[in-house]
N, C-alpha and C positions, 0 to 999 in steps of 0.2 A: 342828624340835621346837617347840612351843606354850610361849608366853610369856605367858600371861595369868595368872599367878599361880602358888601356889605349891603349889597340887594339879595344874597340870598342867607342870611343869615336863617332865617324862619321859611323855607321849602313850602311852608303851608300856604303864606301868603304871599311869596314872591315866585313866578311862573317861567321858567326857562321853556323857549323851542329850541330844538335843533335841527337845521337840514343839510343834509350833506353834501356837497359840491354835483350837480347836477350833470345829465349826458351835453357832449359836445354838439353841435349840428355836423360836423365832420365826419363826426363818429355815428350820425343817426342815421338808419336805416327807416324810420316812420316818421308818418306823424297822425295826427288825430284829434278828437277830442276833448274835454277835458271835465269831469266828473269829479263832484264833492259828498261832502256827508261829515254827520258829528253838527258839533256848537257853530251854529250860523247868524247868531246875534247880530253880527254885522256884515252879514253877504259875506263872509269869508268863503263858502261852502256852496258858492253858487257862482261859476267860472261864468266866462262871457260863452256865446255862442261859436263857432269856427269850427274846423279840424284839421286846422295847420301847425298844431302843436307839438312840439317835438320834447320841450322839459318843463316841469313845473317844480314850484318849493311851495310848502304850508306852511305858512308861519304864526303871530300870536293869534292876531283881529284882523290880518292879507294875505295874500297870496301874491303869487307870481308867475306867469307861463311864459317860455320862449315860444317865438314861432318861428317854419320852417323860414321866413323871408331873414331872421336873426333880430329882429324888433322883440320887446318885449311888452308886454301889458298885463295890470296889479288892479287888484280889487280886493273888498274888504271897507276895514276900518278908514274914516276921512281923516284918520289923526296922521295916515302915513301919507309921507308926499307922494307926487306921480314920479314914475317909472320914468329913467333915463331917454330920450328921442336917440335914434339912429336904428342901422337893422346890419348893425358890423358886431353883434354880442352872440358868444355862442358857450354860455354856461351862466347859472344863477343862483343865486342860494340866498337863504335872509337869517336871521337869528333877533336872540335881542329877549328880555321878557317882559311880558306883562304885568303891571302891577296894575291890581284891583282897588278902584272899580270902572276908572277910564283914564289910564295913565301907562299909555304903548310908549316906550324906549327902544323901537326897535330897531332895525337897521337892515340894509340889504346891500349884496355883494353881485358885479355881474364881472363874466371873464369877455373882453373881445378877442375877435378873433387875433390882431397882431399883438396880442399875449400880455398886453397891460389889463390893469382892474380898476372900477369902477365902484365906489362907495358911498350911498345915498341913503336918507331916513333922518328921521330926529336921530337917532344915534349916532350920524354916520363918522368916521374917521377916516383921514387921509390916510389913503392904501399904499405901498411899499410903490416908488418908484420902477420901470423898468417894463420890457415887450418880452420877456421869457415864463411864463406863468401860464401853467397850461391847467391846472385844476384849485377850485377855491372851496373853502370850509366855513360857514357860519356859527359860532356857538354861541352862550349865554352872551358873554360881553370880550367873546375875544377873537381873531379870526386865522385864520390858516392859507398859506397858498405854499400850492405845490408845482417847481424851476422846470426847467426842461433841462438839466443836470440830474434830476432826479431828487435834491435838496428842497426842503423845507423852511418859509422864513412865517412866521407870527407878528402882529401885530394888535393894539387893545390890551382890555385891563389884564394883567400878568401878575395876582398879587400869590397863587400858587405855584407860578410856571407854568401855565397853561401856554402862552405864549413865547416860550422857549422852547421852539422844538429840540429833539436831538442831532448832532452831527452827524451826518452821512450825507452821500448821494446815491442810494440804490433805492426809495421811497419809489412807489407807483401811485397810494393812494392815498387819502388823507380824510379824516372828522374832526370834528371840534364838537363838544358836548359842555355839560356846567360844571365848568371850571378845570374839564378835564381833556385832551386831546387824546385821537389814535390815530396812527401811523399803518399801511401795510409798506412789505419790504418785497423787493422783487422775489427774495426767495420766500415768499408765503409767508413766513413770521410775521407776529405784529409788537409793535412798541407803543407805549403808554406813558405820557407824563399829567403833572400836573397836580389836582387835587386830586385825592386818592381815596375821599370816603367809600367805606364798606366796599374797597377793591376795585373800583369803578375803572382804575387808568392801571391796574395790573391784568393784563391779558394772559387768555392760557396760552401755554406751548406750543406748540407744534408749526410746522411749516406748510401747512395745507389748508390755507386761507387764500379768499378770494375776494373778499369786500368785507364792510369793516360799517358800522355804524355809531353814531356817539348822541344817546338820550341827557335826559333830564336823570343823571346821578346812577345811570348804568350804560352799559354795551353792547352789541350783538357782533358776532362776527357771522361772514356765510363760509362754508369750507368746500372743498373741492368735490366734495361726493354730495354735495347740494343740499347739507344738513346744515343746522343754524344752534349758534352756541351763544350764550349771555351770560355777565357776571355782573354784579355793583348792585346796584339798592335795587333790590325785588319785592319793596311790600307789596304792590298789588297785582304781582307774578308779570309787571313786564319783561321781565329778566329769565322767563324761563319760555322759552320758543315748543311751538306743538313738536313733533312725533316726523319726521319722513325725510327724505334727501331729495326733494323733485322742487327745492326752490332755487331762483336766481336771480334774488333780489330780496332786499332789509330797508326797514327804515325804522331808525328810534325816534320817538316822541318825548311829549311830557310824560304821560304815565299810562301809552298803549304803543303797541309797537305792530310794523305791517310787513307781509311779505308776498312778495311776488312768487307763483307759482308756476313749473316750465308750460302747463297747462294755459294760461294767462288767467288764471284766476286769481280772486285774493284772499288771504287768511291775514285774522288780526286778532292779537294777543293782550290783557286774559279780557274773556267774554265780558262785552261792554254794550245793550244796546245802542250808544250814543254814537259807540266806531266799531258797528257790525255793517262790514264791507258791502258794495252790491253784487248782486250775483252777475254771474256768467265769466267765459275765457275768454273775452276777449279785448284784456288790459296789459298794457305795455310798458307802464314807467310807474312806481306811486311814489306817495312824500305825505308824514306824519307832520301834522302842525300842533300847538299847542293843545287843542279840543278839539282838529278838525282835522278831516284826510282828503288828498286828492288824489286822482289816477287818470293815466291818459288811456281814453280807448280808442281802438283801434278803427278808424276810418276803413271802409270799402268805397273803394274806387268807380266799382261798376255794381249795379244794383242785379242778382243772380234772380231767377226765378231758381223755385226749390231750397234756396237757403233759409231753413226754416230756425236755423238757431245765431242766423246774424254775424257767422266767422269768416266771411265774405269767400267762401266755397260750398261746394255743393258736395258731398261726400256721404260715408254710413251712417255718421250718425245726422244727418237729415232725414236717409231713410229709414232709423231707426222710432225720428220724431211722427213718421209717417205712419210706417207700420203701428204703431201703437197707437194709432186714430183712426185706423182705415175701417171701421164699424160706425165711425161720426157720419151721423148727419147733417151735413151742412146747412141743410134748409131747417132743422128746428136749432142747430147751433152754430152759426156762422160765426160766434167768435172764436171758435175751437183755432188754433196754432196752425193745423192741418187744413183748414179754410181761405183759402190765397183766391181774392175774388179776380177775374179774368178782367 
C-alpha cells in the first residue's frame, strides 16, 4: 500500500495519473491528430477535431493537446478549469488524483516558450519563479522542472522527498510518479528519490538509458537498443514491458502502460480490453491517463491515390494490400480496401 501521504494511503480508492513532461514545438518535427480510448465517462477519450497537434498529456477525467500555433486546448471532466489563453506554450503535462466518485484534485502544468511555467486546476500551485526551465514533470501531488543548467528544482507536497530532487547539473530528463520521482543523467544513468514502495524510485544500473517514465507505484525506463525495462509495484504486470528493442517511446499510467513502436504503432501493457490500443503505424506521440490513453496520429498533407494503408506514401506495402485483392470484384464488393472509387 502507498505511503506517500494521506490521499494515497489506501491505492484502492485514491487514483494517481502521471504524465510526463511532454515534446517541445521546437523540437517537433509533426503534427496531427489526436485519438482516444479507455474510460470516457467524461469525454476524456474523445479529442476535439483538427491535426495541428503536436503534444498531448491524459490525465484523471481531461486531457490536454498543444497545438502547432502553441495555444493549447483541454477537454474532459467540467470540474477542471479551462486551459490557459496565449499560443507562446510549447510543453504540457497534468497530474493530480482522482478520488471517487466525482472529486478531481487535479492540476496542470504548461512550459512557454521564454522558459517560465505556468500552473492551473483546482490543485494548482504557484510554480518556481524564473525564464530558465525547459522541461516539466506532473505527478500525484508534486511537480518537477528541469534548468537549462541541466539541474532540477520540485515543488508541491514533499512528505517523502519526492520533491527534493538530487544535486547535480548533468540531468537531461525528468518524471514525477506517486510520491516518487526519476531523473535521466546525461551519461544514460537514472536516479530515483522519493517514496520508495516495492522499489519504485530504485532504478536499475546501467548507463544506457534513454527516457524514463514514472506510473502509479512503478517505472519504466526505454534503453538504447530500444528495449523497455520496469520495476516497483507490478500486481497487474504493468511493471513488466512485452519482448523486442524496436520501441521509442513509454508512458506509465495508473495501472497500464503504453509504448510507442519505431514502426509507429502501439502496444499496451498487461492485456486490458479497456486500453487495447488502435491499430495501424501511423502514430506519433502517446500519453497514459488515469483510465484513458491518447495518441497523436499522423496528418497527410496531400491526399495520394494508391495509398491504401493511410501512411501518407505510396510504397510495397500498398502493393502488397493490392496484390492480395487483385481477384476482388469490385462490382459484387466495392467495399473491399482494394476498391478506390474513380
Amino acid at each position: 500500500m502507498e505511503s506517500a501521504g494521506p490521499f494515497n494511503k489506501c491505492w484502492a480508492s485514491y487514483v494517481i495519473i502521471i504524465v510526463v513532461c511532454c515534446l517541445c514545438v521546437a523540437q517537433s518535427t509533426f503534427a496531427g491528430s489526436v485519438v482516444g480510448w479507455g474510460n470516457n465517462y467524461y469525454g476524456q477519450a474523445t479529442p476535439p477535431d483538427g491535426n495541428d497537434f503536436v503534444a498531448i498529456a491524459a490525465g484523471a477525467l481531461s486531457s490536454l493537446a498543444l497545438k502547432s500555433d502553441g495555444s493549447i486546448v483541454s477537454w474532459g471532466s467540467d470540474l477542471s478549469s479551462e486551459s490557459p489563453d496565449g499560443n507562446d506554450f510549447v510543453a504540457i503535462a497534468t497530474g493530480g488524483p482522482y478520488v471517487p466518485p466525482l472529486r478531481f484534485v487535479g492540476y496542470s502544468l504548461a512550459l512557454k516558450s521564454n522558459g517560465s511555467i505556468v500552473d492551473w486546476d483546482y490543485g494548482s500551485l504557484a510554480p518556481p519563479e524564473g525564464n530558465n526551465f525547459v522541461a516539466i514533470a506532473a505527478g500525484y501531488s508534486h511537480r518537477l522542472a528541469l534548468q537549462s543548467d541541466g539541474s532540477i528544482i520540485g515543488w508541491g507536497y514533499n512528505r517523502d522527498g519526492q520533491a527534493t530532487p538530487p544535486d547535480g547539473n548533468d540531468f537531461v530528463a525528468i518524471a514525477a510518479g506517486s510520491g516518487h520521482s526519476l531523473a535521466l543523467k546525461s551519461d544514460g544513468s537514472i536516479v530515483g528519490w522519493g517514496d520508495n514502495y516495492r522499489g519504485k524510485a530504485t532504478p536499475p544500473e546501467g548507463n544506457n538509458f534513454v527516457a524514463i517514465a514514472a506510473g502509479f507505484g512503478y517505472s519504466l525506463a526505454l534503453k538504447s537498443d530500444g528495449s523497455i525495462v520496469g520495476w516497483g509495484n507490478n500486481l497487474y504486470g504493468q511493471a513488466t514491458p512485452p519482448d523486442g528493442n524496436d520501441y521509442v517511446a513509454i508512458e506509465a499510467g495508473q495501472f497500464h502502460s503504453l509504448a510507442l513502436k519505431s514502426d509507429g504503432s502501439i502496444v499496451s501493457w498487461p492485456a486490458n480490453t479497456l486500453h487495447t490500443p488502435p491499430a495501424g503505424n501511423d502514430f506519433l506521440a502517446i500519453s497514459a491517463g488515469y483510465n484513458h490513453s491518447l495518441a497523436i496520429k499522423k496528418h497527410c498533407e496531400y491526399v495520394l491515390t494508391g495509398d491504401l494503408n493511410d501512411d501518407c506514401k505510396v510504397d510495397f506495402s500498398d502493393f502488397e494490400i493490392l496484390a492480395a485483392h487483385w481477384l476482388i470484384d469490385c462490382n459484387l464488393n466495392p467495399e473491399n480496401p482494394a476498391c478506390v472509387p474513380k
